[in-house]
N, C-alpha and C positions, 0 to 999 in steps of 0.2 A: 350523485355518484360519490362514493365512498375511496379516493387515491392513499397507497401505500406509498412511502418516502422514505428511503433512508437517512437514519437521524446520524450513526455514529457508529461505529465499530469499538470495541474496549480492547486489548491487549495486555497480557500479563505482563511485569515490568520488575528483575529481581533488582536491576541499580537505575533506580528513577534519575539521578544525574547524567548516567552512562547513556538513559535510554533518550531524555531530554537534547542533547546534545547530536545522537545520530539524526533525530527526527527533523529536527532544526536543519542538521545537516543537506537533507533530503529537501529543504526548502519550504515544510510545512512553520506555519504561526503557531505558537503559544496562547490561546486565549484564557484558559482557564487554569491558575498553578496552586493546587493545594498538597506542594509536594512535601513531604516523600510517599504519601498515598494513594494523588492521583493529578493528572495534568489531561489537558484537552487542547488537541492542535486543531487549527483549518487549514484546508489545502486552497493552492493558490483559487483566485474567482475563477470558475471555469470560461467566464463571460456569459453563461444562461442563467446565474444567478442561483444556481444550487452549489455551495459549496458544503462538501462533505466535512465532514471532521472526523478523527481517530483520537480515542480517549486510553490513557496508560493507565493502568488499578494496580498497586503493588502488589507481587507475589511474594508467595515463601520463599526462602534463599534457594528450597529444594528444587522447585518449581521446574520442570521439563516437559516442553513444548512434544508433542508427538512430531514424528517425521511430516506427517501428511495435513496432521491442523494444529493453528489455524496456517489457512495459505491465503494473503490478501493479495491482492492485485492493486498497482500504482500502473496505471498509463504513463507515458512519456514519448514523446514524438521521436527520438532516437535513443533506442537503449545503451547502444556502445558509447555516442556522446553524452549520454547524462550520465554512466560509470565514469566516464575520462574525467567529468568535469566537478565529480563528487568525488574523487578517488576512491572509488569502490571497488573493490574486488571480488567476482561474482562468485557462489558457490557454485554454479552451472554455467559452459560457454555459452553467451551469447548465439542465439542460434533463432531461424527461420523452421517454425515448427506446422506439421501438416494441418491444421487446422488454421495455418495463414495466420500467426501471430508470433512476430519475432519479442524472444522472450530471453530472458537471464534472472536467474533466482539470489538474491541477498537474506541475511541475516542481521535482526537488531541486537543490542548486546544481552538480550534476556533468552533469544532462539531461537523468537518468532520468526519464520519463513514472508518473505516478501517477494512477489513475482513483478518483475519491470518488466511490459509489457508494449509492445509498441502496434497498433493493428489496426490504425489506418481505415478504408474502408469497410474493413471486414470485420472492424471491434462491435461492429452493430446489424452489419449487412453483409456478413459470407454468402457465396453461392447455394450451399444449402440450407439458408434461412427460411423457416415456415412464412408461406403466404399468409399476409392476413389482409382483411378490406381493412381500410381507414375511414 
C-alpha cells in the first residue's frame, strides 16, 4: 500500500522577519532559516509522531493573498484562550459554527488567512461522518 502524508504547507512571506516573528509567536520551531527567501517551522509534537511543518517562500512586495486562499487551519484546544495568551486579535468573533467547530480567523503579516480552530470530537468524527469499515 502506497500512504499519502503531508510533508508541509509553503506560504507567501512579503517581510520574512515580520512573518518569522508571528509564527514563532504562534509557538511554531524554526528548523530550517535560509532567510530572507525561505524559513521552515514545526509545530509542536503532536504526541503520534507526525509533526507537520509550514515553510515561508518570499514574495513580491506586491504580493496579495486572495480573500478566500490560502485558508490554513491550526487546531488549538481553546481558541479564546490561545488568542488571550498570544495577544491576538481575531479578524472574525470567535464563534461556535454549525458544522460543530469553534473557530476565529487571524492574519500573518504578509495576509495569509489562518483559521484557529478548536473541534474536539468532531475535528474527525461529526455526526454526519461517512461510515466506513476499518
Amino acid at each position: 500500500m502506497h500512504n499519502i502524508r503531508l510533508n508541509q504547507v509553503t506560504l507567501a512571506s512579503k517581510d520574512m522577519s515580520a512573518s518569522i516573528l508571528f509564527y514563532e509567536k504562534l509557538g511554531l520551531t524554526r528548523i530550517v532559516d535560509s532567510s530572507p527567501r525561505y524559513v521552515r517551522f514545526e509545530f509542536p509534537d503532536d504526541g503520534h509522531g507526525t509533526q507537520a511543518t509550514l515553510s515561508l517562500h518570499a514574495a513580491q512586495t506586491d504580493f496579495k493573498p486572495s480573500v478566500d486562499v490560502p485558508l490554513i487551519y491550526f487546531e488549538v484546544d481553546d481558541v479564546e484562550a490561545f488568542l488571550a495568551d498570544k495577544s491576538l486579535t481575531p479578524l472574525t468573533t470567535p464563534e461556535m459554527k454549525s458544522y460543530l467547530w469553534f473557530e476565529a480567523d487571524i492574519e500573518d503579516p504578509s495576509g495569509n488567512r489562518i483559521r484557529l480552530f478548536a473541534g474536539g470530537k468532531n475535528r474527525r468524527f461529526p455526526p454526519w461522518r461517512i461510515k466506513t469499515e476499518i
